[in-house]
Structures are given as C-alpha cells and as structure tokens.
C-alpha positions in Angstrom: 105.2 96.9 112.9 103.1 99.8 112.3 106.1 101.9 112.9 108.5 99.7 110.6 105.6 100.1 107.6 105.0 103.8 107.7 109.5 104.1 107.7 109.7 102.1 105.0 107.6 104.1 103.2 109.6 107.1 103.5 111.6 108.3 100.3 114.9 108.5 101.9 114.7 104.8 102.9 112.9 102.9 99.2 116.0 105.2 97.7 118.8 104.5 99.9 117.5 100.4 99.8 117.2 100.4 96.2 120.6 102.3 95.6 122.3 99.5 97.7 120.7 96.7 96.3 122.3 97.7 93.1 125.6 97.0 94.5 125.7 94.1 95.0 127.7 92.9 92.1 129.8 95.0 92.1 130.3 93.8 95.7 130.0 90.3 95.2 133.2 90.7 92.7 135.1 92.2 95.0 134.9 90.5 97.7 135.5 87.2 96.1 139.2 89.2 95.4 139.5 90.2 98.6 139.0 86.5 99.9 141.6 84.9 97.3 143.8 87.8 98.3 144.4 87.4 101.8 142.9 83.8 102.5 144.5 83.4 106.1 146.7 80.4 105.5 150.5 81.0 105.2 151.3 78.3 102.6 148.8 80.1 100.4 150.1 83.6 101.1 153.8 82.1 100.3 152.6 80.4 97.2 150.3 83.3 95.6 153.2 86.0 96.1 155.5 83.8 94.5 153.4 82.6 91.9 154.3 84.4 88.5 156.1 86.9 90.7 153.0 87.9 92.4 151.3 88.9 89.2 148.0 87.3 90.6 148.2 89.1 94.1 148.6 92.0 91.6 145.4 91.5 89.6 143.2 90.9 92.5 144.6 94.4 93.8 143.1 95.8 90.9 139.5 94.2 91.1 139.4 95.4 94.8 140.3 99.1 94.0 138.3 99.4 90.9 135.1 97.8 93.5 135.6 98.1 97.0 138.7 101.2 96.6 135.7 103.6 95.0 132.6 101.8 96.7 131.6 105.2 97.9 131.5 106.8 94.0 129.2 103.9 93.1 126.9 103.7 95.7 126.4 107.8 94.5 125.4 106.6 91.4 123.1 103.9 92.4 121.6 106.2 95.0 121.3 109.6 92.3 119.7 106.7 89.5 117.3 105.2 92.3 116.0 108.5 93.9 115.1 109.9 89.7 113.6 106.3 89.3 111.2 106.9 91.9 110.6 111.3 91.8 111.5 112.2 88.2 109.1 112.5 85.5 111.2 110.9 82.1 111.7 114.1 80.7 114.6 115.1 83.1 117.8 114.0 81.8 119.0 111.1 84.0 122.5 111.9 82.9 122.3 115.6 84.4 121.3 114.1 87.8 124.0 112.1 88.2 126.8 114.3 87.0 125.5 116.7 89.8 125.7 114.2 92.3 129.1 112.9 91.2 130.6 115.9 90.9 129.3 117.4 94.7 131.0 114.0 96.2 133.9 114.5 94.5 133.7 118.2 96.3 132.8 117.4 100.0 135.8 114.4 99.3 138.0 117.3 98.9 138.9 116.6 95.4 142.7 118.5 94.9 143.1 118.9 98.7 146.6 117.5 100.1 144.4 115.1 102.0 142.5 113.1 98.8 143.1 110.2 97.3 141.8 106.5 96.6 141.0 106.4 100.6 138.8 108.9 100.2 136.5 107.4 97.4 136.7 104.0 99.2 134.1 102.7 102.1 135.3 105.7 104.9 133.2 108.2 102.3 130.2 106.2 102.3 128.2 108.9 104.1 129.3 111.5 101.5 127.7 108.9 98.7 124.2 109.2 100.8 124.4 113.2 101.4 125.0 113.8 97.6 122.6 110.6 96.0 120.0 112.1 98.0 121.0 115.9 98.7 122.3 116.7 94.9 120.2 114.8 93.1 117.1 115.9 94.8 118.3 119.5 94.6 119.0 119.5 90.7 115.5 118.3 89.9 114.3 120.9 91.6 116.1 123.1 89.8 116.0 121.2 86.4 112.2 121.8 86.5 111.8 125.2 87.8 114.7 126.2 84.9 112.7 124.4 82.3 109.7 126.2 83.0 111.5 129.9 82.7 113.4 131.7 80.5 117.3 130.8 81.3 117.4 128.2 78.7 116.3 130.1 76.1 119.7 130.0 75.1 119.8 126.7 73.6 121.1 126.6 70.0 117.6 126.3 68.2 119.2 124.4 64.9 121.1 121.8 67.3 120.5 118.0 67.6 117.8 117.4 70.3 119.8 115.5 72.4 122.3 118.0 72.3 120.1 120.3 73.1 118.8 118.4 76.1 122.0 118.0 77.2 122.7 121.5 77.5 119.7 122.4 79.5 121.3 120.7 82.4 124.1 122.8 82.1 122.4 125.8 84.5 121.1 123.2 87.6 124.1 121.3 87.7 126.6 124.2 88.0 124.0 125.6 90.8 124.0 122.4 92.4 128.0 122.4 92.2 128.4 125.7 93.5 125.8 125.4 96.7 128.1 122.1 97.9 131.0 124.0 96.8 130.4 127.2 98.9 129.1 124.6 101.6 132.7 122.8 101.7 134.8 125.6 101.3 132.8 127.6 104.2 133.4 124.4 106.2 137.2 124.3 105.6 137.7 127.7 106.9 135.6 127.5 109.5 136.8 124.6 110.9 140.4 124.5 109.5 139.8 121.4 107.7 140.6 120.5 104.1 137.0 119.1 103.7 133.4 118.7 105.0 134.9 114.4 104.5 137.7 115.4 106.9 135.6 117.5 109.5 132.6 114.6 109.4 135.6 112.1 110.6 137.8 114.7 113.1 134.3 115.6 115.1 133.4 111.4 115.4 136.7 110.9 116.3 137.0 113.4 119.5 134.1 112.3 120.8 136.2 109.6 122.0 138.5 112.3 123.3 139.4 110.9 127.0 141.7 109.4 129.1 141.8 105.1 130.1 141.1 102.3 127.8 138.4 100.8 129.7 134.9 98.4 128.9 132.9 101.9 128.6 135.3 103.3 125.6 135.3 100.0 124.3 131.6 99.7 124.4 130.6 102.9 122.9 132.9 102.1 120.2 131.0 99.1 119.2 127.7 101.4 119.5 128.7 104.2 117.5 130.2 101.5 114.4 127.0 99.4 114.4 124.8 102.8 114.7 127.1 104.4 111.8 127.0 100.8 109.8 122.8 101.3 110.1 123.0 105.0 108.9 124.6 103.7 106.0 128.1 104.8 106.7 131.2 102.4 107.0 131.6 102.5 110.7 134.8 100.4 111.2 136.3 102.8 108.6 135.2 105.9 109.8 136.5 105.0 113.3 140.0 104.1 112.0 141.4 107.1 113.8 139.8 106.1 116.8 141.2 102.2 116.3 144.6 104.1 115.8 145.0 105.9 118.1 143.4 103.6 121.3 143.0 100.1 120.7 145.6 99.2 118.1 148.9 100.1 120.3 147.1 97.3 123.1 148.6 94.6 121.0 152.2 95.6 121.1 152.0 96.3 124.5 151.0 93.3 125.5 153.7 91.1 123.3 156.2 93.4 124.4 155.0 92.1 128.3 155.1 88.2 127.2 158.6 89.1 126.0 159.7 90.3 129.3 158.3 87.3 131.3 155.6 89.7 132.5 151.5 89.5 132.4 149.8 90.7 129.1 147.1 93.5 130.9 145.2 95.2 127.7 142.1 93.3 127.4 141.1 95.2 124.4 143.9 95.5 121.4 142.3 95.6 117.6 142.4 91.9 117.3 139.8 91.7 120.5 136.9 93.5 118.3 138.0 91.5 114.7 137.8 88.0 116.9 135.1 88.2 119.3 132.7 91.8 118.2 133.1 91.7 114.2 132.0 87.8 113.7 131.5 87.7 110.6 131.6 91.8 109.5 129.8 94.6 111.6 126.7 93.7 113.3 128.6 90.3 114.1 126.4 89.2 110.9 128.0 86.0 111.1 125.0 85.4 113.8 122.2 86.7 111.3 123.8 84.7 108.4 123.2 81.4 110.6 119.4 83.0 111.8 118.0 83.4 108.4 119.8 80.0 107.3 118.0 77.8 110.1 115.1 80.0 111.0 113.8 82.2 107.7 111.2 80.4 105.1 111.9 83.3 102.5 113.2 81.3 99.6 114.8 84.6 98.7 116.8 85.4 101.7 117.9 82.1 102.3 119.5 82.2 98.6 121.0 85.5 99.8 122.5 83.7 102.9 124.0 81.1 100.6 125.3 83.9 98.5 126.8 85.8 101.2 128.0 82.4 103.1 131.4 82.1 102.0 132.8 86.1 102.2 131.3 86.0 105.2 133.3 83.2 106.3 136.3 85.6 106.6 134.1 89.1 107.6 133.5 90.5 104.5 129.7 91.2 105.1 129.0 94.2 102.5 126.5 91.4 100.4 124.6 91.1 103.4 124.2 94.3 104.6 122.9 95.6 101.7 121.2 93.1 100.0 119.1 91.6 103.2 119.5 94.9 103.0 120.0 96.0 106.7 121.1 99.9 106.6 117.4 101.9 107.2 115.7 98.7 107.8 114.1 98.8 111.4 113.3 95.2 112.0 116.8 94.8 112.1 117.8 98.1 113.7 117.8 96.1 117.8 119.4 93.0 116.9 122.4 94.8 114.7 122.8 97.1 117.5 122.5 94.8 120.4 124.0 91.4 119.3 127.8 93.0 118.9 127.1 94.9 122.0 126.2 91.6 123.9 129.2 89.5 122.1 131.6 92.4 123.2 130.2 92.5 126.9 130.9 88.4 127.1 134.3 88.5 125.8 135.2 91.9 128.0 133.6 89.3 131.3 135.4 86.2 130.3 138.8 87.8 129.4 138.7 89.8 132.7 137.8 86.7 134.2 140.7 85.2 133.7 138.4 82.2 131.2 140.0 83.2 128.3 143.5 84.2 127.8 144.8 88.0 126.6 144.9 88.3 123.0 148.8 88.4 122.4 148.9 87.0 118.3 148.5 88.9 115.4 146.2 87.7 113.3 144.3 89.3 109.9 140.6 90.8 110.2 139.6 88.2 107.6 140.7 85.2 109.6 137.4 83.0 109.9 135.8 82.4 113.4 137.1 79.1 115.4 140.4 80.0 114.2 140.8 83.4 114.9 140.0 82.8 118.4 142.5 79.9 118.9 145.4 82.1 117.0 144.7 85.3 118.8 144.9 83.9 122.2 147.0 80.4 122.0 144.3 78.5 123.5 141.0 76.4 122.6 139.1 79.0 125.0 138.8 81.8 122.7 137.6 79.5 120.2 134.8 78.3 122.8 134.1 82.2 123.7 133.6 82.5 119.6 131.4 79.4 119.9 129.5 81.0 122.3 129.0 84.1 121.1 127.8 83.7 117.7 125.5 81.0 119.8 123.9 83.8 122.0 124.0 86.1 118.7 121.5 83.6 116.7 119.5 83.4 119.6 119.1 87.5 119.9 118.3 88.0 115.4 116.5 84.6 115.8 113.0 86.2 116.4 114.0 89.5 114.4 114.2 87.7 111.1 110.9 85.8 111.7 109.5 89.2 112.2 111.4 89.9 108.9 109.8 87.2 107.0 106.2 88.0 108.5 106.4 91.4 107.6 107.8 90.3 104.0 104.7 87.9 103.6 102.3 90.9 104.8 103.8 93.2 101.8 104.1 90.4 99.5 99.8 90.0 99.9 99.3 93.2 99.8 101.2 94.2 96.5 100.0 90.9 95.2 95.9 91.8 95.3 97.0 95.5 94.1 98.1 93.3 91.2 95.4 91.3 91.1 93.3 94.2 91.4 94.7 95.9 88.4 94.7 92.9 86.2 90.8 92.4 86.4 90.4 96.5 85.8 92.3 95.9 83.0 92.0 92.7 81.2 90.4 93.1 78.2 93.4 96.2 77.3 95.7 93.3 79.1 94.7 91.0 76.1 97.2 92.7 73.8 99.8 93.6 76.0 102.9 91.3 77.7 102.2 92.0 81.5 106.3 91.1 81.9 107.9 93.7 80.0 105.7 96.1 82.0 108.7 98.8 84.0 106.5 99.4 86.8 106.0 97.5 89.7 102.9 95.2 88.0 105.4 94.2 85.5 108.3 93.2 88.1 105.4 91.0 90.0 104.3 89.7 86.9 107.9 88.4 86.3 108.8 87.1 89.5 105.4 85.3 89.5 106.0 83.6 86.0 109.0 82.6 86.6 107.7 80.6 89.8 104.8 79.3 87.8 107.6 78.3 84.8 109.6 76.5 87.5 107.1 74.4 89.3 104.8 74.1 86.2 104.4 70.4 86.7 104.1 69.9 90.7 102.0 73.6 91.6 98.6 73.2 89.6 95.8 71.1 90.5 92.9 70.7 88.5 89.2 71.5 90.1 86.1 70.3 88.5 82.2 71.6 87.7 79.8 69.7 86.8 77.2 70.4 84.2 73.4 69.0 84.3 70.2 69.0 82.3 66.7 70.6 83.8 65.9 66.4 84.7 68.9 67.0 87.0 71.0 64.5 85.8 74.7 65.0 85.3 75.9 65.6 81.3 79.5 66.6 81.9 82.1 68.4 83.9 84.9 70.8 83.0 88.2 70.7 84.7 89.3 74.3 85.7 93.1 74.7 86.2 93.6 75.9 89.8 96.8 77.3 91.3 97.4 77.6 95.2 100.8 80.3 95.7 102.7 79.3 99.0 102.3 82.7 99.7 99.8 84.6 97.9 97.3 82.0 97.8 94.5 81.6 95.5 95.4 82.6 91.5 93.1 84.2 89.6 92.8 81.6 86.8 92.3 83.9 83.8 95.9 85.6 85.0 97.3 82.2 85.7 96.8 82.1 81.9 97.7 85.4 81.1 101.3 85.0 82.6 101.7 81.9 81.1 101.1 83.4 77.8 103.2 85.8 78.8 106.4 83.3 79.9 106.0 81.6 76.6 105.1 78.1 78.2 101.0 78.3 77.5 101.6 75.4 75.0 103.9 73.5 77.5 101.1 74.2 80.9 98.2 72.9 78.2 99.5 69.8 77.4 99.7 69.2 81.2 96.5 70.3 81.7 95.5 68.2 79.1 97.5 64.7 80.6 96.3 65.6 83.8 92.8 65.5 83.2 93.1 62.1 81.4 94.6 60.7 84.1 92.1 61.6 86.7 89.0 60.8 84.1 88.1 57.4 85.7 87.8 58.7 89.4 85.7 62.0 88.0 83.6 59.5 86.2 83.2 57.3 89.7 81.4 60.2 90.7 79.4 62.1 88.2 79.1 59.2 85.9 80.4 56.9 83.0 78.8 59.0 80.1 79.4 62.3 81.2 81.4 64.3 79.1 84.8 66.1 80.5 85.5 69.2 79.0 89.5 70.8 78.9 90.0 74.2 78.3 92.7 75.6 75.7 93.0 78.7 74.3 92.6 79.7 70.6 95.8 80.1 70.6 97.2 77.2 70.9 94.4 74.3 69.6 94.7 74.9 66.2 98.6 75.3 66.4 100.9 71.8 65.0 102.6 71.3 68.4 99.1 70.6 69.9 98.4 68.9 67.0 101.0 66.7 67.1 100.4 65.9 70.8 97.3 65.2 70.4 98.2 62.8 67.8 100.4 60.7 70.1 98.3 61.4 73.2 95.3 60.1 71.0 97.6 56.4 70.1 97.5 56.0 74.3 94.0 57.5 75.2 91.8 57.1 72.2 89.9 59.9 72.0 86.9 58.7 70.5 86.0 55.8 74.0 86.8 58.8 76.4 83.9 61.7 75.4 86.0 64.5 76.0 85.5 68.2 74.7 87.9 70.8 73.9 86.8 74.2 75.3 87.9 76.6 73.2 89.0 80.1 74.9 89.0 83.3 73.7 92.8 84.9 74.5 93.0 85.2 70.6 90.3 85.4 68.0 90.6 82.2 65.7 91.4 83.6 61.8 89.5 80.8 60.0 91.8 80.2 57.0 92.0 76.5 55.8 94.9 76.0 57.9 92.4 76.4 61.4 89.6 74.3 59.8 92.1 71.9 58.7 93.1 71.8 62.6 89.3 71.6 64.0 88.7 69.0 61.4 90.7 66.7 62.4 90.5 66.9 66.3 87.1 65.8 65.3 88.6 63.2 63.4 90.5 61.8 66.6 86.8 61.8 68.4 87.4 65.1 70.4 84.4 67.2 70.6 84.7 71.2 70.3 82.9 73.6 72.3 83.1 77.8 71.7 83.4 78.9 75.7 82.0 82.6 77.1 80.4 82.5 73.4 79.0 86.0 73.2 81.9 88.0 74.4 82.9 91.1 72.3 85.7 89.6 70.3 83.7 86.1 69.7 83.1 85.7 65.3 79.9 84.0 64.3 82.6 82.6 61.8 82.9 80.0 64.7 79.6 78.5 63.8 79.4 78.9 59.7 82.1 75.9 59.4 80.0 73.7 61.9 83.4 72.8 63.0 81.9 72.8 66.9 79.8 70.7 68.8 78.4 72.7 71.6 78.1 76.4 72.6 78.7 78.0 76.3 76.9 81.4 76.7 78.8 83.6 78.4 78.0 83.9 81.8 77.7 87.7 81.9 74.2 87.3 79.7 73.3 84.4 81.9 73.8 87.3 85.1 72.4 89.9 82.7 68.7 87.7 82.4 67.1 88.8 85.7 67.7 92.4 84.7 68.9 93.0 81.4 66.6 93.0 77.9 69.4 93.3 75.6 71.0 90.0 77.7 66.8 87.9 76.9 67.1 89.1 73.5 70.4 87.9 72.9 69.9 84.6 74.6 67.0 84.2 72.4 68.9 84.9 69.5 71.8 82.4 70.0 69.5 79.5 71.6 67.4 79.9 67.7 70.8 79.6 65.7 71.9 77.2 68.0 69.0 74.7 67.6 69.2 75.5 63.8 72.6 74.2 63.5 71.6 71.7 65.8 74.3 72.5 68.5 74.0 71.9 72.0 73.6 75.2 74.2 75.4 75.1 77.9 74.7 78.1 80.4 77.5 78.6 82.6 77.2 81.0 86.2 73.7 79.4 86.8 73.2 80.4 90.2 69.3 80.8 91.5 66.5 79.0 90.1 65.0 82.0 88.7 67.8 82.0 85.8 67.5 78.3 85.3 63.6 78.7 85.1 64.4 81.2 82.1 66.9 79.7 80.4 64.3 76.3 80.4 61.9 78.8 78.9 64.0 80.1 76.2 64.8 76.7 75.1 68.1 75.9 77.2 68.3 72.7 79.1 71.7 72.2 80.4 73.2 74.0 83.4 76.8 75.0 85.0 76.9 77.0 87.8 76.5 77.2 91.9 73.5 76.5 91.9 74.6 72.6 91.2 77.6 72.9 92.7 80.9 75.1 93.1 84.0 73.5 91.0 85.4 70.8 93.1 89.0 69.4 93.7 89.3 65.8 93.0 
C-alpha cells in the first residue's frame, strides 16, 4: 500500500487518470452505438439493415467514428488539458498547449503518409495520445515560460488586442515543440523504413511474436503482453491486430474446413477462443471485476460505475470501466488485470485440450455476451459451463483486490477530508463571506461532493446532541440541542462547517426547520431527565430567523406545539450580522409574541452589534466562550466580562457562560456576577 500511495502520487499517473476520466462520455455514447449496432441477435441485424434502408445502422456508424473512430485524438486533449490543470500557472495559454500536443499526434500518426487514415486516430493510437498529452504538452510549457521571460516575443504587435496578442506568443513554443516530434518521426522513418514512429511502435510489438507453432506459450504471452499494454494505457487487442492476423485468426477456417471434410477440428486457439473464454467482458476479462465490485465493494461510487458500465459490458465493450474505475496506472489493480485473463486462458487451453470442451468451429461476433458465446462458438452447453467457470474463478482472484481498492479509497478519502477540515477552521472567519462550493480547487470539489450527500440524506443523517446548562446551586436551567452529523466515512462533522455547507447548498432554511421539529419531538424525553422547567434552546442562524419562510413555519409549527407551554429559546447565531430595520424587529417581536424566547449566542464575537440589545428584543445573552477561556489569563477577557455582565443586569437579561470547564472559571464568573453555567465541567453534550 505504501508502494500504491507514493505511485499514485506521481504526475504521470493523477494526469493520465484525470485525462481518462474525462472520457467517459464521450465513451459512454459510443458504446451505447456500438451495442445497438451489432446486438448479436440475427432477427435484429435483419431488421435494423432493413429498416429505412439501413439509415439507422448508418447513423450509429457515425456516433462510433466521431467517438470511438478518433478516441486516441481525444484522450490527447483530455490528457494535454489535465497535465496544464495540475503544472501550469493560469497565465499560459491553455489553447497553445493543446494545439502542440494535437498537432505532434497528428505527426507521430503519420498524418499524409500512404499508411493514415481513420484507423490511425482510433483506439490502436492510444499510446501516441499518452506520449504527446504528456511529452508535448509538458515540453511547450517549458518552453512557453522560458520564451516569455526573453526577448523572442518582443515581436508582438504592441497596438493589438490582448488576446491576440496572447495568442501569438504561443506561436514560437509550439512550432519548437512541432519540429522536435517532427525531426523525431521523420529520423524514425528513415531509420527504420517506416512511414511513422505509429507504424514502427506496432511492426517491433508485432515481431516479437516472430516464431514458428501456434502453441499455449504464444497464446499465453499474447494474453500478457494485451493486458500489460491495456494497463500502460495502450489498446492492446488493437495494437496486436497484426499479431491476431497473422496467427490466431486463420485457426478458425482451418478447423471448419476439417468438420467439412469429416475430419477432427485440431486448432485449440482460433480468434473466437480469446473473444469467448480470455476477453469476458473486454480486456482484463473485466466482466469478473464488474461482478467483484457489484457483490464485494461498499464504495457507493464505484458500485454506480458498475451499474453504469453493466450493460456495454454485457457484450465486451469495457472502455467505461477501464477508465473510469479507472484501471490503466492504478496498481491495486495491476495483479488481478494481469493474472485473471491469464488464469481464464490457462483453464480453457486445459479443458479444450482435454477433450471437456469441444473446438471452437462457429463464428461468432466479439460482442456476443458470455453464456452465449460459449454455446455458439463450440455447439455445446460445455463452453457455456467453461464461461461459467471462468468468470467464477475471475471474481474470486479481483475479489480481495477491490476490497483493497475500497480500503485504500477510505484511507485517502480521511485524509483529504481533515486537510479540509483543517483548512476550514484556519479559515473561517474569511470563509464567512465566501461559497466554499464554487471553490476550483480541491476544497471546493470536497465541499460539493459533501453537500450534496448532506442535501440528500438531510432528513435521516443528523442527530441532535444535547448540553445542559446549570446555576452555581447546581441545579439544571436549560439545555441546548447541538446539530450533530456522523459521515459513513469521514466520521465526526465539524458543526460550524455542517452549517457552512448547508449555507452553501442553499438548504439552511430547509435543515433548520428540521432541526427545529426534531427538537420538539424529543422535548418530553430531554425533560425526563434534566427536568420539566428547564428551558431548551435551538440554534438558527441570523440568517434565517428573521426571514418569512421561518416565520411562517413557526406560525403553523406554533398552532401544533404552542410555544408559549414548551419554554423554548431561539439561539441566535452569528453567520450574518442582523441589519435591524423594522422589518427584523417586526420578526423578533413577534416570535416573542408566539412565547419563544431569544437568546444572542458567542455574544462578544467581532461582528456581534450592541444593536442586539438596544431593542430589548432578547431574553438572554451567551458570552462567547473564547472570553470565558480568556479569564484565567487574559485582562482584556475580566474587563470585558465585567463590562457585559453590568449591561446585562441593567437591561435585566440573563447572562449564560458557555465552555465552563474547571472550577476556577466558574468561581470567577460567580464573582463577576454570572450564575449560570454550560460547559464540561457539567457535562459534555449528550445524544438522546
């Protein structure tokens, strides 16, 4: 795991991840074309070509070419945009980085050679997508910044439009970058008598299968090399199409050719062995890790990527789940990708040797689904049983790999969570003012993924805790309810983000009025055991209490409830100064009207307005607890004290300490003239 953290952490890797991820509608689209263009059934094929004179079989044609044909030129995009996401400072010019990169694929392609055309911008060019993302991109901000700094684009037209100007001060790095790959290609050509880099990548793959005999060991290294390939981010069934050509495809022929003749079928391992009993599902036999994460993964997440990815993978289109789980440069999934197709291939080679399972002799189509394409490739029930129990073993080997997975997602998930954490109480008072969610960094992406988990189980994830408060006779006076939130995952919220996110989600007002019900409901068993006459205190924030939604619920909560038998006090918080206009003392009036009383919470805070006192619109003051902390060692905090505990009793409004927490502080507050204590010294807040 160690290893797996430090990899991930690698540029090369977040880059390559991140570029794929992006992908994944434009894969999504095209392989739902793919599946409605060759669905396996022959009364479908029949119908769709005949239907409208095969204008449909037509337009899915072009959804596949315009996704999966030039898969390779958008996964350079992705790859260019993700690598000057993470290294490039905004002032480079995203659109300079990507021309580079697209025009250096386009060059190691062999763009005008006899050779190119839609093949080569397809899945077989996948590696030159990685080489130039990376290799181009990188390359032309190095160059973009060292240009900038000197003199060679003192050239620019000094009257132009700024843009235009930007724009042309890419002009020098990208046609270095385009000549280095250019030099690099044609230097390759001649060398190697090839009409690209793309074409010698693929000629030295394929002779390494160079050999005579078509026997388990070709076979097997075939499957190793693919599945290693598929990992390195480079289409390895494609890649190896010469090599399917040239040994593996013929096998078929020969051996309907020897049912023909009345003789044997002897080539165990023709194309349709690897699409039937190796390629479950798409490289990797994914088929196996779709059914792992479904039964065995907790990550909500993943398992909605499994469902995604379900039904292409049904007939072997697997590009969703490879890169959106994603598997290329993850290494947690590096043994079971490799191993499982090797182990599926090994069986099938043993049984069909064997004699167990009959020589595949029908032609059937890659995307045929598993069950079926065993029984049509070999005429009997037994290659449906060898599918059955390959994909079995298969789940058993990514089994423990994607608990691993979802162990080491947790781990990260903690981690980036108390960063978050950790940043939020740095900066919450700058926070105030400031919508964590629209935040592009990777705070603001947490943020939103965490509000929009809070949003979704608003009424089902929050429990309410509560304090007591009690007077220096130590009896009980009251207790507020403090919203608490258990993550599955993360664990304990911070209350004050809790808040701050809801704020942010736009469903403060909605979480409230929960908060409110909630703690109405549960006021007889809190009053079992603090007492009848204690007073329960709810906490809403400035921002809402004076507002006429919570008015209004309060209204029809106070028909039901009747505020005035239930002694309950509103807390006001400070996430907003109250502007006292008529319209807010209108508001306080009459929640006093309906028998609610109103306390001022963490009163003495910077933003707090002695405003909330001239009105005599509240009933009871908290001091803050950083003053109450502040007493044992702090003047300014005694003189302070002193100063609010004198107004206080002048107005005649009650004074509660909150963070109370030796008997030293208590002592002094009783001193100064306050009587009525919240903190640990009494007792932690407490679920019900």
């Amino acid at each position: 795991m160690n290893i797996v953290r430090k990899a991930e952490q690698l540029v090369i890797v977040r880059v390559i991840r991140s570029g794929l991820v992006n992908m994944i509608p434009v894969l999504l689209i095209g392989a739902f074309a793919l599946v409605l263009k060759t669905f396996p059934v022959e009364g479908y094929q029949s119908f769709m070509n005949g239907l409208a004179d095969g204008f449909f079989i037509g337009f899915f044609d072009m959804i596949i070419n315009a996704t999966f044909g030039v898969m390779s030129v958008y996964m350079t995009l992705f790859i260019s945009n993700a690598y000057m996401n993470l290294r490039a400072e905004h002032e480079v010019p995203l659109t300079g980085s990507a021309a580079s990169s697209i025009l250096c694929f386009f060059i190691l392609a062999g763009a005008g050679s006899q050779g190119f055309g839609m093949d080569s911008l397809g899945s077989k060019s996948m590696f030159l997508a990685i080489l130039t993302g990376l290799g181009a991109t990188s390359y032309y901000l190095k160059l973009y910044k060292k240009l900038s700094a000197g003199r060679i684009n003192s050239i620019l037209s000094k009257g132009a439009d700024k843009d235009f100007n930007r724009m042309l001060s890419t002009v020098a790095p990208i046609l270095i970058v385009a000549v280095t790959f250019a030099l690099f290609n044609a230097l390759a050509a001649r060398i190697f008598d090839v009409s690209s880099f793309r074409e010698l990548f693929i000629r030295m793959l394929n002779r390494i299968f160079r050999g005579n005999g078509i026997g388990f060991f070709k076979g097997f290294f075939f499957v190793m090399l693919s599945s290693v390939l598929w990992f390195l981010g480079i289409h390895g069934s494609d890649t190896l199409e010469g090599v399917m050509q040239e040994y593996f495809v013929p096998g078929l022929v020969k051996n309907q050719e020897a049912v023909a003749a009345g003789l044997e079928p002897t080539h165990i391992l023709p194309k349709q062995f690897f699409d039937c009993f190796v390629l479950m599902g798409g490289c990797g036999a994914t088929i196996c890790l779709l059914l792992a994460i479904l039964i065995f993964s907790r990550n909500k997440s993943r398992r909605r990527l499994g469902t995604a990815a379900a039904f292409p993978m049904l007939f072997n289109i697997n590009e969703l789940m490879v890169f959106g789980l994603p598997i290329i440069y993850n290494p947690v999934m590096l043994i079971p990708f490799l191993i499982t197709p090797l182990a599926c291939y090994t069986s099938a080679f043993i049984a069909t040797s064997a004699g167990l399972v009959p020589v595949i002799t029908g032609d059937i189509e890659w995307t045929t689904p598993v069950i079926l394409g065993g029984y049509f490739a070999t005429g009997s029930v037994a290659g449906s049983l060898l599918q059955v129990f390959n994909i079995i073993m298969g789940v058993l080997i990514y089994a423990p790999f994607v608990r691993m997975l979802d162990r080491q997602t947790e781990e990260e998930a903690k981690r980036v969570f108390e960063d978050f954490v950790r940043y939020f109480k740095e900066n919450e008072i700058e926070l105030a003012d400031r919508s964590l969610i629209y935040q592009q960094d990777i705070y603001g992406e947490f943020a939103r993924n965490l509000t929009a988990e809070l949003k979704n189980n608003i009424r089902k994830s929050f429990s309410m805790h509560y304090q007591p408060q009690y007077n220096h006779d130590g009896k009980c006076v009251g207790a507020e309810s403090l919203l608490r939130w258990i993550n599955p995952v993360y664990g304990f919220m911070y209350p004050p983000l809790l808040i701050k996110l809801a704020q942010d989600g736009g469903f403060l007002p909605e979480l409230e009025e929960e908060i409110m019900l909630r703690v109405l409901d549960e006021e007889e068993k809190v009053k079992e055991k603090y007492g009848e006459n204690i007073k329960i205190s709810v906490n809403i924030t400035g921002v809402t209490v004076v507002t006429d939604r919570f008015l209004q619920f309060c209204r029809q909560l106070n028909e039901k409830k009747h505020f005035a038998e239930k002694n309950v006090c509103i807390e006001v918080t400070e996430q907003a100064t109250l502007a006292f206009n008529d319209k807010t003392v209108e508001a306080l009036k009459e929640l006093r009207e309906m028998g609610l009383k109103l306390a001022i919470d963490d009163f003495s805070m910077g933003r707090t307005s002695i405003n909330y006192m001239k009105n005599n619109l509240f009933d009871i003051i908290k001091l803050d607890g950083s003053l109450v902390k502040g007493l044992l060692s702090e003047d300014n905090s005694l003189e302070i004290v002193t100063s609010i505990l004198q107004l206080a009793d002048s107005l005649h409004m009650m004074v509660i300490a909150e963070f109370v927490e030796t008997e030293k502080q208590r002592d002094i507050l009783h001193d100064l003239g306050c009587d009525c204590y919240q903190g640990w010294l009494y007792s932690p807040a407490k679920p019900l």
